[in-house]
Biopython code that builds the backbone (N, CA, C, O; Angstrom):
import numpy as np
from Bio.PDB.StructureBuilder import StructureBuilder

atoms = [
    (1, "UNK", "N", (13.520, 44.540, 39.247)),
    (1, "UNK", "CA", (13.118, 43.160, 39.000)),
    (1, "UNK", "C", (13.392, 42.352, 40.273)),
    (1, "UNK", "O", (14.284, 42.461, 41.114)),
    (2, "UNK", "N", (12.413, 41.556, 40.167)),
    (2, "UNK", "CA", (12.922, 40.793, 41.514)),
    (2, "UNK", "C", (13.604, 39.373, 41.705)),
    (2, "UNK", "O", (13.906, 38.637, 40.766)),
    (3, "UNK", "N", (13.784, 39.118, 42.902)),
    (3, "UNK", "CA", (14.828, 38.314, 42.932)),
    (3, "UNK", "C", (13.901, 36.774, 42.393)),
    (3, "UNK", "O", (14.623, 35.970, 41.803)),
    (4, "UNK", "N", (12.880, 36.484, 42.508)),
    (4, "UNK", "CA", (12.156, 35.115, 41.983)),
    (4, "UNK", "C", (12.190, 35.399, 40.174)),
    (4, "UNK", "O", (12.087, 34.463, 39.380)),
    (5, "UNK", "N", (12.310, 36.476, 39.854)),
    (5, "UNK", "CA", (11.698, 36.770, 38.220)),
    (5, "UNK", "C", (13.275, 36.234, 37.569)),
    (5, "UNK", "O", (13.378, 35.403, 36.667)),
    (6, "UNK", "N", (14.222, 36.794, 38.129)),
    (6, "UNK", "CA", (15.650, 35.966, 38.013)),
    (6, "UNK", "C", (16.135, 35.167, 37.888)),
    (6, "UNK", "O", (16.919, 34.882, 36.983)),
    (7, "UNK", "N", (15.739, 34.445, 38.953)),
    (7, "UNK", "CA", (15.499, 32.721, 39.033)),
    (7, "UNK", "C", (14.785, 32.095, 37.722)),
    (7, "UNK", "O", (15.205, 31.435, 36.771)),
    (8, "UNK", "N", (13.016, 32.796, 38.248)),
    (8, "UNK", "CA", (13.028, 32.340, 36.685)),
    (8, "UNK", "C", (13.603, 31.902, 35.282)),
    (8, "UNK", "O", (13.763, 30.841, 34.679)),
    (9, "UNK", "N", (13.851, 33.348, 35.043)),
    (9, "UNK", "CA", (14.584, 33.685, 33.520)),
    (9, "UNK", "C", (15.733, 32.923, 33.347)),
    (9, "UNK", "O", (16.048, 32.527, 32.224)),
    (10, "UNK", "N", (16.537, 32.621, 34.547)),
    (10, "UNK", "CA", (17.656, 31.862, 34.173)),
    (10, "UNK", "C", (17.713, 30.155, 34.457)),
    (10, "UNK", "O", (18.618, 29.410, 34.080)),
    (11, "UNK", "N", (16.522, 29.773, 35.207)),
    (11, "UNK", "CA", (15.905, 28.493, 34.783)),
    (11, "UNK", "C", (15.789, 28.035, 33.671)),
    (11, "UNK", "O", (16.184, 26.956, 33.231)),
    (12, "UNK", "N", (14.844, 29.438, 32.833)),
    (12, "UNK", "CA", (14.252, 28.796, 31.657)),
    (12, "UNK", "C", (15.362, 29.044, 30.618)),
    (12, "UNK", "O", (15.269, 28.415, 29.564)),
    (13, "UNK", "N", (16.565, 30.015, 30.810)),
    (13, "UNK", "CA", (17.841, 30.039, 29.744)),
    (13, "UNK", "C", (18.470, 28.667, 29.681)),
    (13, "UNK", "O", (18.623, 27.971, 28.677)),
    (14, "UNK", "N", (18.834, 28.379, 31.023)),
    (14, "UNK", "CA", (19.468, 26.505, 31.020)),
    (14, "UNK", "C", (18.477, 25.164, 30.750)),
    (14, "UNK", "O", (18.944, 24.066, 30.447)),
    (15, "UNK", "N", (17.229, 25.395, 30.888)),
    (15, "UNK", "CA", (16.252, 24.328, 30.244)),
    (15, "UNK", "C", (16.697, 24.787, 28.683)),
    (15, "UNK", "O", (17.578, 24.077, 28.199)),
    (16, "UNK", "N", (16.179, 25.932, 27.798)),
    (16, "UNK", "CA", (16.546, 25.998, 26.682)),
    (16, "UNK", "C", (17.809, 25.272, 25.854)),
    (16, "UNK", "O", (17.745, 24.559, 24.853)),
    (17, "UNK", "N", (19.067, 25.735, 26.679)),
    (17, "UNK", "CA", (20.335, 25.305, 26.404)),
    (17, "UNK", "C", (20.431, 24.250, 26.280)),
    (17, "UNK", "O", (20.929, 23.852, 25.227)),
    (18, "UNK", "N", (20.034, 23.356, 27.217)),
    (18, "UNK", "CA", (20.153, 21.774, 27.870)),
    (18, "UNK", "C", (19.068, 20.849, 26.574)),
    (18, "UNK", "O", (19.219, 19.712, 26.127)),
    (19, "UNK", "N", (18.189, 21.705, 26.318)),
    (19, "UNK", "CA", (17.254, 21.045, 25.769)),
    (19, "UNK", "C", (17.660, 21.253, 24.183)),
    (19, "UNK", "O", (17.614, 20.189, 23.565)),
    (20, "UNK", "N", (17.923, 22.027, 23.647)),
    (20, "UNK", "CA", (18.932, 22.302, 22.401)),
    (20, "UNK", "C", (19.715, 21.257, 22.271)),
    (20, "UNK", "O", (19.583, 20.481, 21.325)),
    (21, "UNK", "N", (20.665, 21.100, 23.241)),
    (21, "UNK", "CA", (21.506, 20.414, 23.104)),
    (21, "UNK", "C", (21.402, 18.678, 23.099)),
    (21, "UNK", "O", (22.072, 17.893, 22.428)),
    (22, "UNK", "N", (20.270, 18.372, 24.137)),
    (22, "UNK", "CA", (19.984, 16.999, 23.983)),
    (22, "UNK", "C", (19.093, 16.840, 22.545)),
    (22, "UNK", "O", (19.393, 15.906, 21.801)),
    (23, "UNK", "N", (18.019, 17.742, 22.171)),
    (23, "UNK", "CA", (18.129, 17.415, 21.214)),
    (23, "UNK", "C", (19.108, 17.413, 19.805)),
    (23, "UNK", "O", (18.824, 16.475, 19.060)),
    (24, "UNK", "N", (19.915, 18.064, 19.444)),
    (24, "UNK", "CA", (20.826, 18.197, 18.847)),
    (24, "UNK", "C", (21.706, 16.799, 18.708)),
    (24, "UNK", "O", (22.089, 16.306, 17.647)),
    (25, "UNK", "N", (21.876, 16.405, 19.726)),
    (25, "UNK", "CA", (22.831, 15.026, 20.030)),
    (25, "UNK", "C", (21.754, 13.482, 19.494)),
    (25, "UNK", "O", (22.186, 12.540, 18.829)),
    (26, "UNK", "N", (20.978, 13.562, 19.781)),
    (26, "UNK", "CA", (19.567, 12.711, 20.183)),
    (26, "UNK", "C", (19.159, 12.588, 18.528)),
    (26, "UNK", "O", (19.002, 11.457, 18.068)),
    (27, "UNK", "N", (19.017, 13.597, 17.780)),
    (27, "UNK", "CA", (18.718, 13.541, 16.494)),
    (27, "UNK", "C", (19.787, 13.096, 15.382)),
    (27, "UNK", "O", (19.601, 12.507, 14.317)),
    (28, "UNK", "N", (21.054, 13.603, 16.018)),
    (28, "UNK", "CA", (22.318, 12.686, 14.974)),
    (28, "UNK", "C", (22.400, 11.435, 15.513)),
    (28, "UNK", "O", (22.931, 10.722, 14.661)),
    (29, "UNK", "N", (22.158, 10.836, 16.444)),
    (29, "UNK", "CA", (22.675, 9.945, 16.765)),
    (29, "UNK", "C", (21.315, 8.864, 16.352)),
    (29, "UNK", "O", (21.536, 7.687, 16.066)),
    (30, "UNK", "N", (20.127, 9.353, 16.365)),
    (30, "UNK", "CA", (18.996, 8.856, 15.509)),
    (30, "UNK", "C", (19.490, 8.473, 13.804)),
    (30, "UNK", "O", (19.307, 7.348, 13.340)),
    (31, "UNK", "N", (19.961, 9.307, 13.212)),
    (31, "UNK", "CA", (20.424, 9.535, 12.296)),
    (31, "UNK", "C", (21.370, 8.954, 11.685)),
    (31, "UNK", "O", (21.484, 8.955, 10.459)),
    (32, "UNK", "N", (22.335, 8.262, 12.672)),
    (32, "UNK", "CA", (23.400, 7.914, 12.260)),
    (32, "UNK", "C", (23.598, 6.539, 11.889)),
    (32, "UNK", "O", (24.535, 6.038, 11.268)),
    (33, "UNK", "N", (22.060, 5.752, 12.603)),
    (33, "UNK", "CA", (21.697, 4.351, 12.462)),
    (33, "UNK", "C", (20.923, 4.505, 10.989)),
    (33, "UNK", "O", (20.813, 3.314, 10.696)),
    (34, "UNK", "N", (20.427, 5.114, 10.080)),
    (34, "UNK", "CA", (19.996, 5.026, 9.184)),
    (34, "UNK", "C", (21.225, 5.513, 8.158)),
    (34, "UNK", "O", (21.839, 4.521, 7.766)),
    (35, "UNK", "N", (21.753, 6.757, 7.616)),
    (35, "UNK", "CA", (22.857, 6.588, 6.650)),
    (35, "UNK", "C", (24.139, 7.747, 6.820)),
    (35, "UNK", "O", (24.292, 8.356, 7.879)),
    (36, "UNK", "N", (24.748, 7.890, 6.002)),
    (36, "UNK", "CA", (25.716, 9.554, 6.385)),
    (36, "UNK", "C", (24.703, 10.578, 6.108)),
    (36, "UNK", "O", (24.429, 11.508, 6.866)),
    (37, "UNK", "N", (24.003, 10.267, 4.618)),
    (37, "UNK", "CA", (23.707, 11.282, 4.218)),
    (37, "UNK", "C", (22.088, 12.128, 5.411)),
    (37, "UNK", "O", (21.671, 13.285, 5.370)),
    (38, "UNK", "N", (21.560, 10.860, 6.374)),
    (38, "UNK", "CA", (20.644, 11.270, 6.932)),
    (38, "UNK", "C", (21.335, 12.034, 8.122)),
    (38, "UNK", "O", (20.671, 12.946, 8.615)),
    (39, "UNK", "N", (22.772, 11.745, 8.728)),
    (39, "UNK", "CA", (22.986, 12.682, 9.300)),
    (39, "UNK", "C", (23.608, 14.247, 8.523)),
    (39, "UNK", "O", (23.424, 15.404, 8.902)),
    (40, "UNK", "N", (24.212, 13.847, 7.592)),
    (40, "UNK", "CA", (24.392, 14.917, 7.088)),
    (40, "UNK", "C", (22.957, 16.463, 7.052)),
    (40, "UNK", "O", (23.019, 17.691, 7.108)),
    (41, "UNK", "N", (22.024, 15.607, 6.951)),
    (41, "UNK", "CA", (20.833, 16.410, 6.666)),
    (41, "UNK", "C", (20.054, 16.623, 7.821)),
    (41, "UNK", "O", (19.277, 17.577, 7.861)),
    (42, "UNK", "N", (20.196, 15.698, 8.936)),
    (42, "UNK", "CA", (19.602, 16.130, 10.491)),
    (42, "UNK", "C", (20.595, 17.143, 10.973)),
    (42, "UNK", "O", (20.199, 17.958, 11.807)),
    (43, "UNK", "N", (21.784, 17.192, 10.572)),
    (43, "UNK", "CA", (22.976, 18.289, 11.512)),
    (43, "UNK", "C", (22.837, 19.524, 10.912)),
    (43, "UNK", "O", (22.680, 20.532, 11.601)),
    (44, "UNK", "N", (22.896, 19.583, 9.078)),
    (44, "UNK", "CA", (22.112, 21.139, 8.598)),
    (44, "UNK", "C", (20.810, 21.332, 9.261)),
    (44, "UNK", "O", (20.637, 22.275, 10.034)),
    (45, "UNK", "N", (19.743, 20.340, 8.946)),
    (45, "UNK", "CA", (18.456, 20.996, 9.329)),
    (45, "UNK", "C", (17.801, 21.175, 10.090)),
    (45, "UNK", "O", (16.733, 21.773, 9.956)),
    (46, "UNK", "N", (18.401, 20.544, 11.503)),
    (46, "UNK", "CA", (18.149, 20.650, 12.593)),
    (46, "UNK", "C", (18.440, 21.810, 13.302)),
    (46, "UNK", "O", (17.665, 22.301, 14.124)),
    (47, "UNK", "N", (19.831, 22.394, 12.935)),
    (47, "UNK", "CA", (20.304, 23.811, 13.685)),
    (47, "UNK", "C", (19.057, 24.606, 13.157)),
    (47, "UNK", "O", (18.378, 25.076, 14.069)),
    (48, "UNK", "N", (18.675, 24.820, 12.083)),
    (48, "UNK", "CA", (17.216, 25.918, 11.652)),
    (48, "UNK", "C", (16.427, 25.607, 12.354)),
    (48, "UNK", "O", (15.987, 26.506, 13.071)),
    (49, "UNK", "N", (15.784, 24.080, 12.539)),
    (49, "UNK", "CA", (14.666, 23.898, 12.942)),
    (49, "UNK", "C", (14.711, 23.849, 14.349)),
    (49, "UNK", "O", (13.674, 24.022, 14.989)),
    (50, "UNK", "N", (15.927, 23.605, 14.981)),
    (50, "UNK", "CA", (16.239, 24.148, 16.340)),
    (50, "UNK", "C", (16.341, 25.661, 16.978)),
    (50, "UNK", "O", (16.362, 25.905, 18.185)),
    (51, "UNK", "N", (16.387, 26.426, 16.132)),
    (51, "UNK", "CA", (16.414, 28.153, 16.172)),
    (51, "UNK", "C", (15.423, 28.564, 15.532)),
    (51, "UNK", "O", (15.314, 29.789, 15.502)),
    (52, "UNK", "N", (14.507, 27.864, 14.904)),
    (52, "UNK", "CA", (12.773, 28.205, 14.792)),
    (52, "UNK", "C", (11.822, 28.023, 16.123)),
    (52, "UNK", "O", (10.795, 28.596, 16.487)),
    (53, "UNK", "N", (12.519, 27.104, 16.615)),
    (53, "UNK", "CA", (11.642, 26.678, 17.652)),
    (53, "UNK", "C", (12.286, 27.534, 19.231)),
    (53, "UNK", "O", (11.508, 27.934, 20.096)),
    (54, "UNK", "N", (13.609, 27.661, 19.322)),
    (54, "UNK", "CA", (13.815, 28.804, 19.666)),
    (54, "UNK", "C", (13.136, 30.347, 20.019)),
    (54, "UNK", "O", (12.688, 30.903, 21.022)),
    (55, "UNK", "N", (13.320, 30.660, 18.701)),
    (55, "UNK", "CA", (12.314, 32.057, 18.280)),
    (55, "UNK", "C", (10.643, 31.954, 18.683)),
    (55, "UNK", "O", (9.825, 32.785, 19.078)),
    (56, "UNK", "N", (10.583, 30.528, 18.380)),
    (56, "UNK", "CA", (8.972, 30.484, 18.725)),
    (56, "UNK", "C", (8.660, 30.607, 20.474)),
    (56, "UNK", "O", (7.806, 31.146, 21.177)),
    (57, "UNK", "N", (9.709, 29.894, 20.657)),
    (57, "UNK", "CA", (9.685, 29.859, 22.515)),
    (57, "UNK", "C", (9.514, 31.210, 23.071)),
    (57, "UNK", "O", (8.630, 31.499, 23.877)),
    (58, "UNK", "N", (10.600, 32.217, 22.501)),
    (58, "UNK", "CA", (10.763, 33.759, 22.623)),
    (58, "UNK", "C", (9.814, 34.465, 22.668)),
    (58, "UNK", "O", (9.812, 35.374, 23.498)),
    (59, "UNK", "N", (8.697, 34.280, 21.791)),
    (59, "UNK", "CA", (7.915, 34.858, 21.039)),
    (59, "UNK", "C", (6.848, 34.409, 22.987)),
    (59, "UNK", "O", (6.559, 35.077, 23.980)),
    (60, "UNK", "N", (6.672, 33.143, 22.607)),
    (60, "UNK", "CA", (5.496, 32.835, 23.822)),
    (60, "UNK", "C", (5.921, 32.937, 24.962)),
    (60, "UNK", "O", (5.124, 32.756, 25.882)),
    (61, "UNK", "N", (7.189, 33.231, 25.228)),
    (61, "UNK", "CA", (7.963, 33.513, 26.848)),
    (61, "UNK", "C", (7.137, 35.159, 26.923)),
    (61, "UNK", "O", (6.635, 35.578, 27.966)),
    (62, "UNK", "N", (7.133, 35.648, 26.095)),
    (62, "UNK", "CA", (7.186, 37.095, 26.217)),
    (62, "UNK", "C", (6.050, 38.009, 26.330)),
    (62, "UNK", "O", (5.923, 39.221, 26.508)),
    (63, "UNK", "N", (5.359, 37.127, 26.186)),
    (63, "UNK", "CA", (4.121, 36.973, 27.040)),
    (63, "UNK", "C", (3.824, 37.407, 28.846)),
    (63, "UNK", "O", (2.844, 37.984, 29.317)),
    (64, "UNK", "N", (4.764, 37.008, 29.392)),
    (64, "UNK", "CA", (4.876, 36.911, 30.943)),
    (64, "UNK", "C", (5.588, 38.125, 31.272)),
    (64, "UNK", "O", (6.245, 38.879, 30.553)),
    (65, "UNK", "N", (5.332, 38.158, 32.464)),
    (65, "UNK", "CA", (5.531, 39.734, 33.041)),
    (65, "UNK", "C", (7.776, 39.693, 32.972)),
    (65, "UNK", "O", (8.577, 40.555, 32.608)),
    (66, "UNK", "N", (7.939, 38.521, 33.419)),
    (66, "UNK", "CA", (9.309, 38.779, 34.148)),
    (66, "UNK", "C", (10.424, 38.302, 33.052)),
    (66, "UNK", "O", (11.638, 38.482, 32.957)),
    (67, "UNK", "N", (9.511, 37.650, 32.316)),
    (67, "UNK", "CA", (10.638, 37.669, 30.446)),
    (67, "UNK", "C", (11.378, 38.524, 29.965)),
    (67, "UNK", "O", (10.655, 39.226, 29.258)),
    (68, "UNK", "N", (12.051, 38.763, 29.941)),
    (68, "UNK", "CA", (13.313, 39.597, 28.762)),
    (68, "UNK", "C", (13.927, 38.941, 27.789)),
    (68, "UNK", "O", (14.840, 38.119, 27.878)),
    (69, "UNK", "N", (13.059, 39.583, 26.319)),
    (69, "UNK", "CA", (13.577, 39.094, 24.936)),
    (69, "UNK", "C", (15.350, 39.513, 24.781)),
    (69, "UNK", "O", (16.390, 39.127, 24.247)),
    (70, "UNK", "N", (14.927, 40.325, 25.457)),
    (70, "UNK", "CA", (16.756, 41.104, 24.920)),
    (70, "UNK", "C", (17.937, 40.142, 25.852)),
    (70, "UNK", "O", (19.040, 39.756, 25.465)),
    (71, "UNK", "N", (17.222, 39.900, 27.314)),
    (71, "UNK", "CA", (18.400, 38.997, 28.254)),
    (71, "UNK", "C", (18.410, 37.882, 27.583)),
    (71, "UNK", "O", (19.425, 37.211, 27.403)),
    (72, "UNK", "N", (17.272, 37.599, 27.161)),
    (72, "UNK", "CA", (17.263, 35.975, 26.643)),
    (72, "UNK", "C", (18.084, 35.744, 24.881)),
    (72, "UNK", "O", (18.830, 34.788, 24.666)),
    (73, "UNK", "N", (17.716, 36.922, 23.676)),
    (73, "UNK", "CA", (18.526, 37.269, 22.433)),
    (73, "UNK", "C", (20.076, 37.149, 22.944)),
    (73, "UNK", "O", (20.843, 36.574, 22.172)),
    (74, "UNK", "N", (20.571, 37.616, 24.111)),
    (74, "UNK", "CA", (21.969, 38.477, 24.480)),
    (74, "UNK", "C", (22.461, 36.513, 25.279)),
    (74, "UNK", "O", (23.598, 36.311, 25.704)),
    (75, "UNK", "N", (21.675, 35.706, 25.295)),
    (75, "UNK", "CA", (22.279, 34.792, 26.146)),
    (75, "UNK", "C", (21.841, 33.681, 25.129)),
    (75, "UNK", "O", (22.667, 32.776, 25.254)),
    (76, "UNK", "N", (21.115, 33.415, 24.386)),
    (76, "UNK", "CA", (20.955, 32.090, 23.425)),
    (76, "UNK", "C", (21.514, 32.353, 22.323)),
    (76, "UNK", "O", (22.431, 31.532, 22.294)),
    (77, "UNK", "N", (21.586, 33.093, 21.182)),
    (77, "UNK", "CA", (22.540, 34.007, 20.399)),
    (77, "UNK", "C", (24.177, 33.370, 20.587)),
    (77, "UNK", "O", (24.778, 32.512, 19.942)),
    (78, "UNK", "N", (24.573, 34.197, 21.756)),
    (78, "UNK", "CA", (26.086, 33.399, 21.644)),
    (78, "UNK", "C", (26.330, 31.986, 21.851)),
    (78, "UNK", "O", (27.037, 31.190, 21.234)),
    (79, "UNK", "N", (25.361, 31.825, 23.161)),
    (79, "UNK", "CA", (25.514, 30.008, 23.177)),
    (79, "UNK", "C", (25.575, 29.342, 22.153)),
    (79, "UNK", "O", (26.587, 28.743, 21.788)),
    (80, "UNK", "N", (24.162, 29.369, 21.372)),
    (80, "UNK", "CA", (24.518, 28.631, 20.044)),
    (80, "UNK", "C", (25.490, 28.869, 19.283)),
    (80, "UNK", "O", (26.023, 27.854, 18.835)),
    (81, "UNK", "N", (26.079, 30.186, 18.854)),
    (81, "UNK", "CA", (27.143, 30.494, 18.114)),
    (81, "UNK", "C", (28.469, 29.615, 18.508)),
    (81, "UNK", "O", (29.092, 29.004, 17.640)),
    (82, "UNK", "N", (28.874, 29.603, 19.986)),
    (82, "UNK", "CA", (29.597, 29.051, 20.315)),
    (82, "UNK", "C", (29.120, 27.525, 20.156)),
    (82, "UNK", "O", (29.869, 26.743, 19.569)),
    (83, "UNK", "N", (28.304, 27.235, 20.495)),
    (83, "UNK", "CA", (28.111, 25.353, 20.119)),
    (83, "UNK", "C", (28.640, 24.793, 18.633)),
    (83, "UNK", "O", (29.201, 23.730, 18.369)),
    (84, "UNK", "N", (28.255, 25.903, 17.759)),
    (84, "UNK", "CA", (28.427, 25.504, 16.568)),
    (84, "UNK", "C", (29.886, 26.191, 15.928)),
    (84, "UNK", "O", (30.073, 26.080, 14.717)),
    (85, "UNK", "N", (30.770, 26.805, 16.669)),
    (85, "UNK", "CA", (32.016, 26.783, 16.885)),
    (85, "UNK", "C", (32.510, 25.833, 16.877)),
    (85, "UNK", "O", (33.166, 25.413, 15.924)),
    (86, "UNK", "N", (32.289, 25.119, 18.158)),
    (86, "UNK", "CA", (33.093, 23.855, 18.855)),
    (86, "UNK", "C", (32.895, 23.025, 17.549)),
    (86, "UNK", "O", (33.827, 22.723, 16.804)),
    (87, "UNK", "N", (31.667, 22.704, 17.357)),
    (87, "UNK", "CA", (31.062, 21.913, 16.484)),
    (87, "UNK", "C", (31.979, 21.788, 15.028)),
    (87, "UNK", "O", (32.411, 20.722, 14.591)),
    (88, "UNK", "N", (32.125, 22.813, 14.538)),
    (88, "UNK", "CA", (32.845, 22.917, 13.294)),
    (88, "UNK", "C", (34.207, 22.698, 13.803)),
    (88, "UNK", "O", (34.895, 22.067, 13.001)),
    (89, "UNK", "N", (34.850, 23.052, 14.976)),
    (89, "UNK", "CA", (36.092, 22.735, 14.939)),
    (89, "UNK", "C", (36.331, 21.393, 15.614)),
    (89, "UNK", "O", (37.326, 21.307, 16.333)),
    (90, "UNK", "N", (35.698, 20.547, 15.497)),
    (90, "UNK", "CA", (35.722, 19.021, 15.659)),
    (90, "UNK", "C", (35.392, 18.521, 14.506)),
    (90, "UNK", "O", (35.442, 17.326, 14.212)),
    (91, "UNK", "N", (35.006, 19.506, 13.736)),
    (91, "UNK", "CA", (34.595, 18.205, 12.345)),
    (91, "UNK", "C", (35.975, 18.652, 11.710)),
    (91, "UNK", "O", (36.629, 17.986, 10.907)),
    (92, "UNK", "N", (36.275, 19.805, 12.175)),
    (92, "UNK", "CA", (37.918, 20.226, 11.410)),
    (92, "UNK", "C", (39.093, 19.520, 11.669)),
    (92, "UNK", "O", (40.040, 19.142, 10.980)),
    (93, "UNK", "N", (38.809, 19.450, 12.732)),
    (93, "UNK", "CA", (39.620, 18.125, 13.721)),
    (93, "UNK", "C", (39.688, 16.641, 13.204)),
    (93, "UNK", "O", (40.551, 15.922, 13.708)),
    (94, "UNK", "N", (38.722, 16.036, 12.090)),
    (94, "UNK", "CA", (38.483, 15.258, 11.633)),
    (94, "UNK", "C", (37.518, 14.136, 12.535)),
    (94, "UNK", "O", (37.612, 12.918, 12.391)),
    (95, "UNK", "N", (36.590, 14.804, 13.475)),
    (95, "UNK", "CA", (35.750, 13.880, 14.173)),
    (95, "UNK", "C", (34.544, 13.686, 13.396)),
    (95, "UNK", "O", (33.819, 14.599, 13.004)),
    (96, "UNK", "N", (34.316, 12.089, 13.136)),
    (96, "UNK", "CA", (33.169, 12.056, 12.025)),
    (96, "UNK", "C", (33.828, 11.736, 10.869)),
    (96, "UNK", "O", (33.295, 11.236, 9.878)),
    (97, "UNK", "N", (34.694, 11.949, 10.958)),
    (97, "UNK", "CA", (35.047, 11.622, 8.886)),
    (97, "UNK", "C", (35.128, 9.762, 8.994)),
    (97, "UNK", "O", (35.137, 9.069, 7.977)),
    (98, "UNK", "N", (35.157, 9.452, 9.746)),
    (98, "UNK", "CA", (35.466, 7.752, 9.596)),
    (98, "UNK", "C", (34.323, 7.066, 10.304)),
    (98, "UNK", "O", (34.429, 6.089, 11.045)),
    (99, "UNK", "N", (33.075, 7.786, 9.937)),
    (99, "UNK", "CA", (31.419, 6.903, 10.057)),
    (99, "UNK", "C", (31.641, 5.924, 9.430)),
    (99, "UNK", "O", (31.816, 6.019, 8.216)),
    (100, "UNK", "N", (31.688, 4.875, 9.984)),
    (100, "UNK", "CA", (31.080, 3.309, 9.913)),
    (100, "UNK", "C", (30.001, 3.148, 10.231)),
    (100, "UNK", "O", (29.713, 3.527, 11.366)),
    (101, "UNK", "N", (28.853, 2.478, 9.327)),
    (101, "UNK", "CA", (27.758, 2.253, 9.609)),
    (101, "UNK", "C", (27.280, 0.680, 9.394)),
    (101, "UNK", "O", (27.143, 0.071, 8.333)),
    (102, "UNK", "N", (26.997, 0.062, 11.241)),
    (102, "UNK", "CA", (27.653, -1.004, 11.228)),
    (102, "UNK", "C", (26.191, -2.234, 10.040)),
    (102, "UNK", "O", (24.984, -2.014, 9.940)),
    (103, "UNK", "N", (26.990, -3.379, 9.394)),
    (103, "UNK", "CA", (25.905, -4.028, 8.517)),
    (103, "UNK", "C", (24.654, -4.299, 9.410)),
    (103, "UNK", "O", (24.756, -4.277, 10.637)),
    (104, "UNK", "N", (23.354, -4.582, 8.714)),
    (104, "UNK", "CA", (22.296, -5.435, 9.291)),
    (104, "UNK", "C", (22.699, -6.674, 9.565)),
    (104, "UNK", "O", (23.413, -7.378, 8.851)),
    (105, "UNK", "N", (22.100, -7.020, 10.917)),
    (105, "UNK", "CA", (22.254, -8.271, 11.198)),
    (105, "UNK", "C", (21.481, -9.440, 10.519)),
    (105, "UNK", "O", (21.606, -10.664, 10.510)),
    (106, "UNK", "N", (20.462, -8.368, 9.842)),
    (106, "UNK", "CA", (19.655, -9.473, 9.631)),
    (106, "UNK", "C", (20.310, -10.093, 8.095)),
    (106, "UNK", "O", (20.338, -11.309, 7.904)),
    (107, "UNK", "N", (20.837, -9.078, 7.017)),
    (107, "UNK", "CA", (21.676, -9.173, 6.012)),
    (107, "UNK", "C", (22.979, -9.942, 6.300)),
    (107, "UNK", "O", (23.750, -10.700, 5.709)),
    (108, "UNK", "N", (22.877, -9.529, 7.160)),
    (108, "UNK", "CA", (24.226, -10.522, 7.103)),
    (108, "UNK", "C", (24.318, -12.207, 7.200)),
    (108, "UNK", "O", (24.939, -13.027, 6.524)),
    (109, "UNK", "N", (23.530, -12.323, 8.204)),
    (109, "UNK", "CA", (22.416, -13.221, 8.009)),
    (109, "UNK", "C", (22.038, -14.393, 7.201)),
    (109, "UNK", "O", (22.258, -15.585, 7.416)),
    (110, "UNK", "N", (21.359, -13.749, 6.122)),
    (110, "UNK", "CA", (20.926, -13.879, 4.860)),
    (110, "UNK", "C", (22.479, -14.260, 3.803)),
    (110, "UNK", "O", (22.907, -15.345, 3.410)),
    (111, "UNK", "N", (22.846, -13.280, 3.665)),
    (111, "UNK", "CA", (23.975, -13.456, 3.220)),
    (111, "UNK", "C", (24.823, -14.917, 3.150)),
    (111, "UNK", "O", (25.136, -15.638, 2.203)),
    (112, "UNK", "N", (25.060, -15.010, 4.709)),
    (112, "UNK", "CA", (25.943, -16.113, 4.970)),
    (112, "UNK", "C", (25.284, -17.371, 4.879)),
    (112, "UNK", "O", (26.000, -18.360, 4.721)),
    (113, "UNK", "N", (23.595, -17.571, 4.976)),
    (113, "UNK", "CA", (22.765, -18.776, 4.337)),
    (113, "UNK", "C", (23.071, -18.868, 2.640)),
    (113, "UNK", "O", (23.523, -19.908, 2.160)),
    (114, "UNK", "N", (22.899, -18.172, 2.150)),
    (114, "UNK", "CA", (22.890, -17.848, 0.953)),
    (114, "UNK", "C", (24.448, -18.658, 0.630)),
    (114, "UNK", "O", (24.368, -19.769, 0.105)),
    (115, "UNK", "N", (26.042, -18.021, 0.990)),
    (115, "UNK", "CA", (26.757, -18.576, 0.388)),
    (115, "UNK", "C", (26.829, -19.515, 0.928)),
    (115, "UNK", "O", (27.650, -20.291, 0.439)),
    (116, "UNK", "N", (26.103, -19.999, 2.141)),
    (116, "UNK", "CA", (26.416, -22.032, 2.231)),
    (116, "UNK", "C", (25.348, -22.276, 1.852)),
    (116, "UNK", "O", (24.877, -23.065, 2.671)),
    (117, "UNK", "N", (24.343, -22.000, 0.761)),
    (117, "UNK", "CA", (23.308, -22.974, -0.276)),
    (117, "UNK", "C", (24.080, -22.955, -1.359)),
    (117, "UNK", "O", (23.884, -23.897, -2.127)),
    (118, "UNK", "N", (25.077, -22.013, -1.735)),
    (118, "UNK", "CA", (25.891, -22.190, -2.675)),
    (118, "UNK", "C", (26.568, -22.394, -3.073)),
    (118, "UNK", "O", (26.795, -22.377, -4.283)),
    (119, "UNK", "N", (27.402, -22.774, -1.961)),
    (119, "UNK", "CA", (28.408, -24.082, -1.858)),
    (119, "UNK", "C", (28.070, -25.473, -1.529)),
    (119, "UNK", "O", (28.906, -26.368, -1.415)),
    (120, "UNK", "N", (26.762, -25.614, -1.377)),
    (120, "UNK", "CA", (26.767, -27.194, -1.699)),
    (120, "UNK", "C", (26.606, -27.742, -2.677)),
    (120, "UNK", "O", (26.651, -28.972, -2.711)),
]
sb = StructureBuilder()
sb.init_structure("model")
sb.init_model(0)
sb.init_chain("A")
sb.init_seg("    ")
for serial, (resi, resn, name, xyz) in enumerate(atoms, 1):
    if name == "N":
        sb.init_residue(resn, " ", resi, " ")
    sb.init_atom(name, np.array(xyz, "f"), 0.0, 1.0, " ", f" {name:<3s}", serial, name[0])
structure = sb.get_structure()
């Protein structure tokens, strides 16, 4: 194999990684402005739908002459395993258990017109 096909392959392992990961972050944090339970359900369903799209990448990398399913299985495989290591042992850690989700401004707002029409 040669030395550019290398380069390659391990370009496109750290775009993968990098790109996993921003999205991963990017989607809870989307998430976290709407309720718990929407992050609760972007952080399960995102790891699948992040390792579907994965597999799908695999599938169309492999296509090209200088791809290796097996270098690429043997190097995204543990990464993620390990992400979602860390991951669980920060929520074990208790990071996340004290989501505050801050009020609408616009409710609040409202609110505070509301109890001074009702105190006059």
């Amino acid at each position: 194999m040669s030395e550019e096909a290398v380069r390659y392959r391990w370009w496109v392992l750290c775009l993968v990684v990098l790109a996993n990961f921003a999205a991963h972050g990017l989607s809870v944090a989307w998430a976290s402005k709407i309720s718990i339970g929407a992050v609760n359900a972007v952080a399960l369903g995102g790891v699948i739908l992040r390792l579907g799209i994965i597999i799908g990448l695999m599938f169309a990398l492999n296509t090209l002459a200088w791809f290796s399913p097996v270098a690429f299985g043997l190097a995204v495989v543990p990464g993620t395993l390990a992400l979602l290591a860390y991951e669980a042992k920060l929520v074990a850690g208790g990071l996340g258990g004290v989501l505050e989700i801050p009020a609408d401004p616009a409710a609040v707002l409202a609110a505070e017109q509301l109890a001074a029409k009702e105190a006059v």
